[in-house]
C-alpha positions in Angstrom: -7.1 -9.6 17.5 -4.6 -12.2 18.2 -1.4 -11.4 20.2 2.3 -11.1 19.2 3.1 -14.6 20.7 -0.2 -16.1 18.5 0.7 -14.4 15.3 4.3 -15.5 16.0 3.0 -19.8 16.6 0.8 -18.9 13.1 3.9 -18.4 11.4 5.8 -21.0 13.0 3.2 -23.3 12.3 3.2 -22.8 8.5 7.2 -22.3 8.3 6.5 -18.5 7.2 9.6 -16.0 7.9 9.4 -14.9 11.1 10.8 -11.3 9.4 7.3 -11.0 8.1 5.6 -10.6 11.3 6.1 -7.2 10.5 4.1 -6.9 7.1 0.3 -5.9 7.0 -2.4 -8.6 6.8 -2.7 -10.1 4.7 0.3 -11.3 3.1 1.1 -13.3 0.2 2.7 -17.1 1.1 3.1 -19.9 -1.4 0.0 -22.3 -1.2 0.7 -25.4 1.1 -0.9 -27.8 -1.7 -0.3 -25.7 -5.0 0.6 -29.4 -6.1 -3.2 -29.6 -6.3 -3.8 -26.8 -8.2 -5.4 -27.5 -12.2 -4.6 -23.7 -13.7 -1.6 -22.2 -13.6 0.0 -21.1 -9.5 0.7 -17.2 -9.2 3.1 -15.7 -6.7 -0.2 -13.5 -5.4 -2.7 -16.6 -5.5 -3.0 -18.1 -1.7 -2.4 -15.4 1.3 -2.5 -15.8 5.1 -5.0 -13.1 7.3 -3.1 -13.3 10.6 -4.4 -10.4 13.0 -7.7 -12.0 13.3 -8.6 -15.7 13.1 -5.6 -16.9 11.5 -6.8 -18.1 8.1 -5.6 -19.0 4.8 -7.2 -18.3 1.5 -6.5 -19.5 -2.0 -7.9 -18.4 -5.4 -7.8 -22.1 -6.9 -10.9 -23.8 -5.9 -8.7 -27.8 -6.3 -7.1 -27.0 -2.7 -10.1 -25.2 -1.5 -10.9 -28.0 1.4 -7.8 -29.4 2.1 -7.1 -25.2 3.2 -9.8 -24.9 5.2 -8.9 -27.6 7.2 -5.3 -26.3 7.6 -6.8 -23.1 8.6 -9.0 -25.0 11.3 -5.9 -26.9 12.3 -4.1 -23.6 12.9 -6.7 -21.9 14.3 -7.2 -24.5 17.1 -3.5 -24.8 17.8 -2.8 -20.7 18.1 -6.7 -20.2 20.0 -7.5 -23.1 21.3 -10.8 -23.6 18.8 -11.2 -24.5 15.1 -13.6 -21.8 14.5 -12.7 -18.9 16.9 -15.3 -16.1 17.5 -15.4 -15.8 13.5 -17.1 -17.8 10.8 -14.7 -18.9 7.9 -15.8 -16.2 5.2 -14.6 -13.6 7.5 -11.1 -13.6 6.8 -11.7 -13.4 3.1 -11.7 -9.6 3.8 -15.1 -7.5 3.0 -16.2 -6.7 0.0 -16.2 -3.9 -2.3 -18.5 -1.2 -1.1 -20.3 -0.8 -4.3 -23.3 1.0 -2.7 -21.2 3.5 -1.6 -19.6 3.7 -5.1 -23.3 4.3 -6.7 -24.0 7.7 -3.9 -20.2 8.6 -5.0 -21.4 9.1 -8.1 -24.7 10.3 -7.5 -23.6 13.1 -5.4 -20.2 13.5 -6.9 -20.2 17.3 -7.8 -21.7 18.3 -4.9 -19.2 16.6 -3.1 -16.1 18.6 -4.8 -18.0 21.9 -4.1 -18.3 21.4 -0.2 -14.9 20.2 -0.6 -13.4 22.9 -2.3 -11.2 25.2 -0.3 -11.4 22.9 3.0 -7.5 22.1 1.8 -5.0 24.5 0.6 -1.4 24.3 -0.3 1.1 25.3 2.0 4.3 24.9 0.3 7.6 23.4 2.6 11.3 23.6 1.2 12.7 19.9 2.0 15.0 17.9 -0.3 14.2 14.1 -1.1 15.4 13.1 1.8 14.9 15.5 4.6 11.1 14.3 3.5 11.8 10.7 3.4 13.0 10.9 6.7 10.1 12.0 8.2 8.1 9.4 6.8 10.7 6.5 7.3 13.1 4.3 9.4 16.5 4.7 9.0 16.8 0.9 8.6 13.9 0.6 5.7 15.1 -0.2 2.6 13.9 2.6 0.2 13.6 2.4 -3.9 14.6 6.1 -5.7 14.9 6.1 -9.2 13.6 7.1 -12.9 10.1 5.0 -13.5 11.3 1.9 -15.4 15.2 1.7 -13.3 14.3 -1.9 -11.4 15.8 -5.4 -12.3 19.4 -6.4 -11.4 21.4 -3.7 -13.0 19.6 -1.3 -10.6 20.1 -2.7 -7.6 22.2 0.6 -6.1 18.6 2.0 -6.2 17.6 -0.1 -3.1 19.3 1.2 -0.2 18.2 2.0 3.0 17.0 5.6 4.5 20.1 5.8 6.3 22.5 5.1 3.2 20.7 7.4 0.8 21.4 10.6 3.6 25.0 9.5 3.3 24.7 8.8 -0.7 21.6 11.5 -1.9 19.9 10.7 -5.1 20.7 12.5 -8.1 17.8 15.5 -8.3 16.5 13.5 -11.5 15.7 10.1 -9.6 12.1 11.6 -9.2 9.7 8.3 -8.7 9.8 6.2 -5.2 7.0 4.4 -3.6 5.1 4.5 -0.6 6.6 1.1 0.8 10.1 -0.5 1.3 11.6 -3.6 0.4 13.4 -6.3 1.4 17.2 -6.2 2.3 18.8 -7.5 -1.1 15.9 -6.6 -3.1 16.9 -5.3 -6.9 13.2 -5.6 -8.1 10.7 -3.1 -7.4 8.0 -5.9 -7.6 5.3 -7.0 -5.6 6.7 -10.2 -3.8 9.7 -7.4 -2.7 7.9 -5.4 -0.9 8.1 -5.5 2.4 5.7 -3.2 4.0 3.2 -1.1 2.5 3.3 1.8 4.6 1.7 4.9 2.2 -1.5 4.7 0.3 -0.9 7.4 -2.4 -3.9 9.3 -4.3 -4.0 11.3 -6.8 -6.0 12.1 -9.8 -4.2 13.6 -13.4 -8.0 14.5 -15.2 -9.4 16.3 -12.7 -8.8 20.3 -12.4 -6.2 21.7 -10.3 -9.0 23.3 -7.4 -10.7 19.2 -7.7 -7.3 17.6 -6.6 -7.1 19.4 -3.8 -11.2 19.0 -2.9 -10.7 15.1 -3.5 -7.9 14.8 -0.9 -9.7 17.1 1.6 -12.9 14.5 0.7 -11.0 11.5 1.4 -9.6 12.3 4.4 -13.1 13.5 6.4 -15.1 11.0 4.3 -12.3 8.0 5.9 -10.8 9.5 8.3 -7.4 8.8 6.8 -4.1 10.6 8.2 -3.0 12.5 5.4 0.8 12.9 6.0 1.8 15.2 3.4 1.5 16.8 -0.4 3.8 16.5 -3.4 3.5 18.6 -6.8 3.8 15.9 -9.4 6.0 18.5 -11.7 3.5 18.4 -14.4 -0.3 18.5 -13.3 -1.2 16.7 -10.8 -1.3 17.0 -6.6 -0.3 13.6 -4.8 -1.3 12.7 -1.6 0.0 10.8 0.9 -2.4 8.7 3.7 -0.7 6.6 6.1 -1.7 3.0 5.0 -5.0 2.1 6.1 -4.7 -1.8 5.5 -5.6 -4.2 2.4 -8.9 -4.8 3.3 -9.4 -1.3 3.5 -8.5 -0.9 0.4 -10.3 -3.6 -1.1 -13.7 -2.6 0.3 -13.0 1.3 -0.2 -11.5 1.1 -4.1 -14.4 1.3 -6.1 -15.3 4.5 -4.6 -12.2 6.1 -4.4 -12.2 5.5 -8.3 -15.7 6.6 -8.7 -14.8 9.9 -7.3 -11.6 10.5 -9.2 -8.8 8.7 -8.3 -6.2 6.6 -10.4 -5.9 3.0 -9.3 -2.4 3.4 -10.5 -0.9 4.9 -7.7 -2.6 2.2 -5.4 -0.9 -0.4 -6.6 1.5 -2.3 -4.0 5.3 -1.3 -5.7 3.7 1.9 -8.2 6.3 4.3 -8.7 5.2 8.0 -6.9 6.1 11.1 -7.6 9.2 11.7 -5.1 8.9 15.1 -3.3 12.1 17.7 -3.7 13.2 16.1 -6.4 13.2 17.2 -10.0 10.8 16.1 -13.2 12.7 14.4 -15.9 10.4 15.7 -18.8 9.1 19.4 -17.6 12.3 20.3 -15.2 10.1 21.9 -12.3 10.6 21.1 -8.6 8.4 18.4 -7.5 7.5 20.5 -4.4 5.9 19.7 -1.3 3.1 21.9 -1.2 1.5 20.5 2.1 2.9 18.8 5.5 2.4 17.3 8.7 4.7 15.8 10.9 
C-alpha cells in the first residue's frame, strides 16, 4: 500500500487534482498520449490504480508501451523502483471469478434455502434525510430526484447533505444513488461522481422471502457491511453494502449476477430507490425495513 505522501507525488506527477486523492482506486484520468490512439478516446478508457504500485492502464492497445513506461517512470520516482514488489499485470485488477459464478449456479437453490430466514425485516420510521445523514457527510454533495431529472435544468438537485436538511426534498423525489458528486455538478453521470461510497443490490424477479435470502447470502458469502434496507415501493428489497472497491466488483460481478442480482443498480451514478421517500407510480412509502448504524 503506498502512503498518503506517495499517492499525493503520483498525482502530482501526472498533474491529476489533488481533490481526487479522495476517490477509490481506480479512477478514471484522460490518457497522457490519447493523441496516439487509432479508435475513437472514451472519457472511461485509461485509469490510474494508485493504492498499490501506482500504474496506469489504457484500453487502446496504440499507447500501450509508451504507458508502461510512464507507469515505470512513476513508479520509480514515488518508490524508488520501476517495478515495485508487483509485476505490471497486477494493477490491471483481478479477474472475474467465473469459477465461482459456475458453483453459484450449481448450488444456487440450496443456497436461498440455508439463506432463508437468516435476515428479516425490521422496519425503522426515518424521513429521506434523517437516513441520508447517517450514511453521509454533511459536506457531500448528494443527487435526489425523479429517475431521468439530471442535465443543466436540474442542477438544484445537487446539493450537499447539509443543504437538503435545510431545503428537504419533495416526498416524490424518490431515486438517489449510493455516491456523491462533485461541487457544481448538474449531471448525474459517471465522470461526476465523486466517490462511490454504496454498492446497492437488489433483485426485482426473485420472490419476496429470496430478496431477503440473497442479501443475507451476500453478506456471509463476502463479508460485506450491509448498512441498511429500503422497500423499493413496488416489489423489490434494496440493499445497501458499504463499498467494497472496483476491483471487488469487477472480480465478484459475475456471481453476484448468477445468483440474482441486477447489474443495474451497480452501476457507478444508477439511480436507487431513496428510503422515506414516496413512489411516484404506486404511492406507498419506500420504507426502511432494516438498519444499522
Amino acid at each position: 500500500m503506498l502512503s498518503e505522501p506517495q499517492i499525493r507525488k503520483t498525482f502530482e506527477l501526472l498533474k491529476v487534482p489533488l481533490e481526487r486523492m479522495n476517490e477509490s482506486s481506480p479512477i478514471c484520468i484522460p490518457c497522457p498520449y490519447q493523441e496516439k490512439h487509432n479508435k475513437p478516446t472514451k472519457a472511461r478508457d485509461c485509469q490510474l490504480y494508485f493504492t498499490d504500485g501506482p500504474n496506469l492502464f489504457c484500453f487502446h492497445e496504440s499507447c500501450k508501451e509508451d504507458l508502461r513506461e510512464l507507469s515505470d517512470f512513476v513508479r520509480f520516482e514515488v518508490t524508488g523502483s520501476a517495478r515495485g514488489d508487483y509485476p505490471f499485470q497486477v494493477f490491471l485488477g483481478p479477474k472475474p471469478d467465473n469459477a465461482l459464478a459456475d458453483q453459484v449456479r450449481e448450488s444456487r437453490e440450496e443456497l436461498l434455502q440455508k439463506f432463508q430466514g437468516k435476515l428479516l425485516p425490521a422496519p425503522v420510521k426515518l424521513s429521506s434525510v434523517e437516513l441520508l445523514s447517517l450514511r453521509f457527510k454533511p459536506t457531500d454533495v448528494l443527487w435526489i430526484g425523479q429517475e431521468f431529472q439530471s442535465g443543466p435544468k436540474y442542477a438544484d438537485h445537487f446539493r450537499t447533505l447539509a443543504e437538503w436538511i435545510k431545503r428537504p426534498p419533495p416526498p416524490n423525489w424518490d431515486f438517489t444513488t449510493g455516491t456523491t458528486f462533485w461541487p457544481g455538478s448538474c449531471n448525474r453521470n459517471s465522470e461526476s461522481v465523486a466517490q462511490r461510497r454504496y454498492l446497492v443490490l437488489e433483485s426485482d424477479h426473485a420472490s419476496w422471502e429470496e430478496q431477503w435470502a440473497l442479501l443475507a447470502w451476500a453478506r456471509a458469502e463476502f463479508r460485506l457491511k450491509l448498512k441498511h434496507i429500503v422497500f423499493s415501493g413496488n416489489k423489490s428489497a434494496h440493499g445497501w453494502f458499504l463499498w467494497p472497491g472496483e476491483s471487488w466488483l469487477r472480480e465478484y460481478q459475475p456471481a453476484l449476477e448468477t445468483m440474482g442480482f441486477d447489474l443495474k443498480t451497480m452501476g457507478k451514478s444508477q439511480p436507487v430507490r431513496l428510503g422515506g421517500a414516496i413512489h411516484l407510480r404506486t404511492h406507498q412509502r419506500q420504507e426502511v425495513l432494516w438498519l444499522r448504524k
